[in-house]
N, C-alpha and C positions, 0 to 999 in steps of 0.2 A: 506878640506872637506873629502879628501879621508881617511885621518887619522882618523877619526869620524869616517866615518863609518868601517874601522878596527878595533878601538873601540870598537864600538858597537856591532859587529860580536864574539869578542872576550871575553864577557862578558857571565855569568849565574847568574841568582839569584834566590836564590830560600831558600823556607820553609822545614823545618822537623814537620809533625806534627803527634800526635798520641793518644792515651789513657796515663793516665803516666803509667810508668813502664816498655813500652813495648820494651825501648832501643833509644831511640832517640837521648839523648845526647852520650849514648857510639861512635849509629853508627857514630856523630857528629864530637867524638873524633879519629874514625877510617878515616874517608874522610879525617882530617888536619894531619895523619901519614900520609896516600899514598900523599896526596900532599904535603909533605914536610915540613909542618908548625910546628911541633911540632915534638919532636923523640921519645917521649914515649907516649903511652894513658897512660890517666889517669881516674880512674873508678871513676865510680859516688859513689857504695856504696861499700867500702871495708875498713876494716879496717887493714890490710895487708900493701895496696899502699900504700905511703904516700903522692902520687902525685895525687890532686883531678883534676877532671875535667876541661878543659880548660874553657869553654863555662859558667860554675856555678861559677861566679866570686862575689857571695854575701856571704857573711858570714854563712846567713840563707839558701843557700842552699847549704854550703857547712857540713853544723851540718846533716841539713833533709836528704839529697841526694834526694831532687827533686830540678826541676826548677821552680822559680818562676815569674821570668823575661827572655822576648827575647832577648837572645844575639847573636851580628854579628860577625861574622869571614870571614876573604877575605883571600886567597892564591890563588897561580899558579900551577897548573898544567894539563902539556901537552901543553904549549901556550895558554891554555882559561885561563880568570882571575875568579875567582866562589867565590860568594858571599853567604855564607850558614848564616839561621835563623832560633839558634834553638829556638823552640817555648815551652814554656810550656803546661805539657798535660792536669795537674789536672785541672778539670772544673773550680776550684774555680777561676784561672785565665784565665776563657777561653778568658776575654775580651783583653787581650794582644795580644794573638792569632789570635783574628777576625782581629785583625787590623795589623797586620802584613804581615797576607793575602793579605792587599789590597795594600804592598810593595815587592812583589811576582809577579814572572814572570811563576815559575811552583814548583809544591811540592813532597816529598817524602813523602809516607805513610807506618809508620813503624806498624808492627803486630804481636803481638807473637802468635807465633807456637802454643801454649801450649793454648790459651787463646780466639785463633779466633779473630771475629770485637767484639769491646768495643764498648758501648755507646757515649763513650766522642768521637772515631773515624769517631761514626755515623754524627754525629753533625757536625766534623769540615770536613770532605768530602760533605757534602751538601753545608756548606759556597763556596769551592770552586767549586762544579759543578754549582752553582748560576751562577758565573763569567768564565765559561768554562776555569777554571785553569788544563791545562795536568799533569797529576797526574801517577808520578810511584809508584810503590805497592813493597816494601818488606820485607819478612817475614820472622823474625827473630827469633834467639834464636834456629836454629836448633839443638844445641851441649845438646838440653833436649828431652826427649818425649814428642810429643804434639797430634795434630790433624794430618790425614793424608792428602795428598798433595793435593787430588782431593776434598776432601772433603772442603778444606779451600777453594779452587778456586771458589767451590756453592757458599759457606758461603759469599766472598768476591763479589758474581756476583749480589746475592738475596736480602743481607743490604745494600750493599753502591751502587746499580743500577750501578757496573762501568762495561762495557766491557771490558775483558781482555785479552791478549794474554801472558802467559810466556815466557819468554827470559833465564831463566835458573832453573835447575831440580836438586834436591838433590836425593843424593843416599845417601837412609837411613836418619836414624834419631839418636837422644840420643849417645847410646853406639855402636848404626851400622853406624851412622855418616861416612861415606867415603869421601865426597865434594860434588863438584857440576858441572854438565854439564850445559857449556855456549852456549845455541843454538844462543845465537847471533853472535857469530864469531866459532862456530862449534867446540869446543876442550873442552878436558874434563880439571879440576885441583884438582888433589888427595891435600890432606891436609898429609904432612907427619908428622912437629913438629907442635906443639901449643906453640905458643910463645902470650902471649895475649898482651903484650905492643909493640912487635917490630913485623915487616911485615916478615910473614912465607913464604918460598921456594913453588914454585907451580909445580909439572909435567904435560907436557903437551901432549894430545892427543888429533890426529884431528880427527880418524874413531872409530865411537860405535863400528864398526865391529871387530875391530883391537883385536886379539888373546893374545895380552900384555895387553888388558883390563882385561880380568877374570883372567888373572897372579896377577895382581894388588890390584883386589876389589874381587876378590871370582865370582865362576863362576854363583853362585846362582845370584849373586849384580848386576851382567852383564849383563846376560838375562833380568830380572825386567826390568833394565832401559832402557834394547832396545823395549821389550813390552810399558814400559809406554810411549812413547818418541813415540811410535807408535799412538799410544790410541790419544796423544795431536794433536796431526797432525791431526787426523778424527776429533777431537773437535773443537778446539778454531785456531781462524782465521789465517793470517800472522799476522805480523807485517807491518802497515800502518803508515808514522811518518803522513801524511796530519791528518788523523783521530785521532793521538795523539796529535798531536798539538794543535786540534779543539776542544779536550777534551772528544774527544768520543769513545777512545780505551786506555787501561793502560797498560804498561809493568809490567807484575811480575818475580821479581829474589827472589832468596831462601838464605840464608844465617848463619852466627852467625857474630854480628859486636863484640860482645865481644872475640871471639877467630880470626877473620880474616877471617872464612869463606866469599870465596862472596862478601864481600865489592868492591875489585877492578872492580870486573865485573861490578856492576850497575853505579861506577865513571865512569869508561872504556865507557858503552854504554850512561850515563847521559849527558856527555861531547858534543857526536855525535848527538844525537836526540831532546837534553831541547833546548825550544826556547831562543834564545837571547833576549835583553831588547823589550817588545813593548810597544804599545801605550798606550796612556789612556786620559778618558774623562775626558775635564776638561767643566764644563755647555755648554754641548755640541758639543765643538768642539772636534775634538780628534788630542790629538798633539802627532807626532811622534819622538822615537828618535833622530833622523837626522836634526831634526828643525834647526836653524841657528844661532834658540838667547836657551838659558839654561833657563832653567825651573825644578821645584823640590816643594816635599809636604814634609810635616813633619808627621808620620806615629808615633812616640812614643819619648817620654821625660825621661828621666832619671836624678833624682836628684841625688847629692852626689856618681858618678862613682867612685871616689878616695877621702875618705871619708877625710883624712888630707887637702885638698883644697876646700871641701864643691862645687864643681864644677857641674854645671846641664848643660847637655849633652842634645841638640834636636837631633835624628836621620832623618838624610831625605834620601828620596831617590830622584835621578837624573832622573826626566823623559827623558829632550830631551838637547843638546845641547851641551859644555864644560863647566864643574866650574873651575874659576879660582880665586887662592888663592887673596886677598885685593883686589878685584874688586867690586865697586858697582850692586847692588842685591833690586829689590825690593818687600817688604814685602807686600803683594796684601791687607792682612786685614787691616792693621796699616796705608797703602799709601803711606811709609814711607821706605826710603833708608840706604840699611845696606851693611858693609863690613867686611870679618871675614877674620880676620888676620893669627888665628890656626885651619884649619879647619881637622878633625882626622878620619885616617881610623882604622877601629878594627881588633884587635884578641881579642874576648872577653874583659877585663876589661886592656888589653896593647894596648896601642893607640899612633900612629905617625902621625905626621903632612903630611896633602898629598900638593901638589900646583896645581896638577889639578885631575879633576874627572871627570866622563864619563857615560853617560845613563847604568843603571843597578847597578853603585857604590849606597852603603850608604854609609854618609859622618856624624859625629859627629859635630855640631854646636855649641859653648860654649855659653851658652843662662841665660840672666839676669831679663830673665824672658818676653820676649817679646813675644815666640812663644807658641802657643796652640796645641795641636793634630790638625791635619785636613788644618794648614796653608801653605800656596803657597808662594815662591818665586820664580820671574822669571825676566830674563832681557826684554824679548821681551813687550808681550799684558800683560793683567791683567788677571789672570787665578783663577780658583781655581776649585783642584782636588773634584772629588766626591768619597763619597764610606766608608768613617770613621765612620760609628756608633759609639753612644753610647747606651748602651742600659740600658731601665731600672731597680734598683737592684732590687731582690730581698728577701734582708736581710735590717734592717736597725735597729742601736742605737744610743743610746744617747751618746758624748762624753765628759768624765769630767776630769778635770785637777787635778792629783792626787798628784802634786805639786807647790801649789801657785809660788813659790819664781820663777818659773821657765814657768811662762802665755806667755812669749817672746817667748821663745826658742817653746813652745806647738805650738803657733800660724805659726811659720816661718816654721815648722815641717808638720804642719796640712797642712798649703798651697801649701809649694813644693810636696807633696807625690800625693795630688791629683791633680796638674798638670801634674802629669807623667799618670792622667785616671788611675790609677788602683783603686777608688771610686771616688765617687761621695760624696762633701759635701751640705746638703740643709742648709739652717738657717729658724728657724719658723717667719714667720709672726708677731704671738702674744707675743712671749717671746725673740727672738731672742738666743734663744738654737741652740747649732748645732748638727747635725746629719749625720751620716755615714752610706751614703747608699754602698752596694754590691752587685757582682754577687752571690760572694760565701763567706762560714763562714770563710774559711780559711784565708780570705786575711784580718779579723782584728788584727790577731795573728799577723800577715806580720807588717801590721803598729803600732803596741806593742812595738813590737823587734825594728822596724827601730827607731820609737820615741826617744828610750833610747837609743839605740848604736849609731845614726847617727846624733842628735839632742840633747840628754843629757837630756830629757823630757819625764814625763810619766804622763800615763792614765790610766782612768778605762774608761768601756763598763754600757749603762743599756739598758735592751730592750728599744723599742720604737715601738709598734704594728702598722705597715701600711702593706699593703697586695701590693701594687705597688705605682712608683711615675708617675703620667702622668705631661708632658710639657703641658701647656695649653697656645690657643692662639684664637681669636675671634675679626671678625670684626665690631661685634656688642657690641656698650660699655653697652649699660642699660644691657644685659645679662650679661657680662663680673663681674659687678657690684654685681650686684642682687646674683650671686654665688660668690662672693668676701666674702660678709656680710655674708652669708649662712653657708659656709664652711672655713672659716676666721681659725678654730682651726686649719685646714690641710692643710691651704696654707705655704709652703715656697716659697724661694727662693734659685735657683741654684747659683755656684759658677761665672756664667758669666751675674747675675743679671734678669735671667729668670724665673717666674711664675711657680711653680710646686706644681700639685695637690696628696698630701700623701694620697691615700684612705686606710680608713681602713679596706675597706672586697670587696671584687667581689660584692656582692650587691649593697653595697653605691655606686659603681665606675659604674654600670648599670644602676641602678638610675639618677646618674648625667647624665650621658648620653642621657637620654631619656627625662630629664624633661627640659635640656641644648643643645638644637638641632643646637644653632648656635657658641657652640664652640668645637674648635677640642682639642681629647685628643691622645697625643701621644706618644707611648712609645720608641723613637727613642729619643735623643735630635737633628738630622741630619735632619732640616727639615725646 
């Protein structure tokens, strides 16, 4: 038991989330240099490198230079074992995102300098203050001119309601760029070369006061930063980790993840302060890591990982207990007893067989299609995690087979993609059409590409005008009925044989509402 919980002490897991663009996979790629995992970054968008990003292991986001999918990566370092997820920013996947969150112990929130809080950051900072997930803040892309330092701290205090306290201060900016004082461990680190793939030399200074400071940085650079550094201390709090933890105080450090600025420092203080694996509710009870029997949800599906073996991949995470490789495991929805022979830890799209695994691991499960998002396995009780939305799209078309010869390959295509949840397929009631519901427009381009490249199968798109899909459910059948016959043209059905109402405008969807008092309409399918 004591080894558990060493374990579990030794473990972090955590989210990168952000606006897209704002560097979250670079800074992705700069955490797996310092710890070791990888020896060169590799940039998201250059055409220069040749070496793409570790973490963007899809074809399509290796063309776009965005992420489109969350991918895991584990490495060591310092004795903690750190579990990073990096997330997709663009909204259009934001549904990836949400649920990823909810395989998250605490997150990074990346910011560019240049650009302040984003929209899409607004959004996924509230997912996580929902679930008081502790949230460090860093702001990146110092190596440009951007906003100034106090000014972004408002900006970050006023939209995203987080309280903050800085843990490290740049001097200067763009082309006055100098580094950055670490107030967490007190010393300054000049930036001398810029090396952007390999980890750059740092000098180190413990006193602002120190008269090798304005030798250094210019005696103007010196002064500023002993005034601003002044300024912070009358403003913004200590550092409280209880209050961090709680999710009611954030660390901000200042950075460039693309040149190395800063990076070590927020790993350095991430390490010390991100909480270790904790608990989670499963209807109710809350089971901790240290439990006795293993326990684990499945948070995201991945068809076709390595597209030569057609292989679909469930990730789960480990809430409580030991995984141990061909041991029986049982699957809480199915009732039903499983044991996985190869079970695979990540470096993005490179995967090794683990034989055991430990609260805070995600663990790859080779899946033949038995698991759904949101599913529980555990040795102990019968559990099953909460907290996996789905939500409903707001985009939806018609899907048509733009190659008879090839209905097979469309359908086997159609079905894995949206087991991974990245859409939602309905089928109509009256015609048995099928339809492609989204969060975002972008993600039918996503299933286009995947069709053909991954499948050998293609499609066309045609509108299909609904304004929302509600889940509908009622304990009264003459009502249940009576809107059956009613709106018979907008009923489908979901992918898991569920009831869903296509309305075609906010009116009709108020309407029904009101004239339909004893059924619920839902826009979750988590319910």
């Amino acid at each position: 038991m004591s080894s558990l919980k060493q374990e579990i002490a030794k473990r972090r897991t955590f989210g990168i989330i952000s606006h897209p663009d704002a560097g979250k996979t670079t800074l992705t790629e700069k955490l797996l240099l310092f710890g070791g995992a990888i020896q060169e970054a590799g940039a998201v968008k250059s055409n220069k490198i040749k070496k793409t990003a570790t973490s963007d292991f899809m074809e399509i986001e290796r063309q776009r230079g965005i992420s489109v999918a969350t991918s895991v990566m584990g490495f060591d370092y310092k004795s903690k074992k750190i579990n990073i997820l990096d997330t997709p920013g663009h909204q259009d996947f934001a549904e990836d995102t949400y649920r990823t969150l909810t395989a998250v112990d605490s997150v990074i929130v990346v910011i560019d300098v240049a650009k302040g809080v984003e929209t899409q950051t607004e959004k996924l900072v509230e997912v996580c203050r929902m679930r008081n997930t502790p949230i460090i803040v860093f702001i990146n892309k110092l190596d440009r001119e951007g906003k100034d330092a106090f000014d972004l701290l408002d900006e970050i205090e006023s939209k995203l309601g987080l309280n903050i306290c800085p843990l490290s201060w740049p001097i200067g900016m763009g082309q006055r760029f100098k580094g950055v004082y670490n107030l967490w461990e007190k010393q300054l680190k000049l930036y001398t070369e810029v090396n952007k793939q390999k980890i750059a030399n740092s000098i180190e200074i413990e006193n602002i006061e120190d008269p090798k400071m304005a030798e250094m940085i210019g005696e103007d650079a010196a002064e500023t930063l002993v005034e601003e550094l002044g300024l912070l201390q009358g403003v913004y709090d200590d550092f409280d980790r209880d209050a961090y933890l709680a999710g009611n105080l954030s660390p901000v450090f200042f950075g460039s993840a693309l040149n190395n600025f800063g990076v070590q420092e927020l790993l350095d203080c991430f390490i010390e302060i991100a909480p270790p694996p904790q608990p989670k509710d499963a209807n109710g009870v809350l089971v901790k890591p240290d439990e006795d029997f293993f326990s684990g949800f499945v948070f995201k599906i991945h068809a076709n990982m390595d597209p030569k073996h057609r292989d679909r991949l469930a990730f789960m995470k480990i809430v409580s207990g030991t995984f141990e490789r061909n041991k029986n495991y049982k699957h809480t929805r199915l009732g039903k007893s499983m044991k996985f022979s190869n079970p695979t830890a990540f470096m993005a799209s490179r995967k090794s067989v683990v034989d055991q695994a430990f609260p805070g691991d995600i663990i790859g499960l080779h899946d033949t299609g038995n698991f759904r998002i949101g599913d529980s396995v555990s040795e102990g009780p019968d559990l099953e995690f909460k907290g996996i939305p789905s939500f409903s799209p707001e985009h939806f078309r018609f899907i048509n087979n733009a190659d008879p010869m090839k209905a097979k390959q469309l359908n086997k295509g159609i079905d894995q993609l949206m087991d991974e949840g990245v859409a939602q397929l309905f089928t109509l009631e009256s015609n048995n059409r099928k339809i492609i519901g989204t969060v975002g427009a972008l993600q039918y381009e996503v299933i286009q590409y995947r069709l053909e490249h991954e499948y050998g199968a293609k499609c066309s798109y045609e509108n299909y005008p609904a304004y929302k899909a509600c889940w509908i459910e009622s304990s009264d059948e003459g009502q249940l009925e009576e809107f059956s016959k009613l709106k018979y043209r907008y009923l489908a059905r979901d992918k898991f044989d569920r009831l869903v109402f296509l309305a075609d405008s906010s009116f009709s969807l108020s309407m029904a509402r009101e004239k339909f008092d004893k059924i619920q309409f839902h826009f979750k399918s988590e319910f």
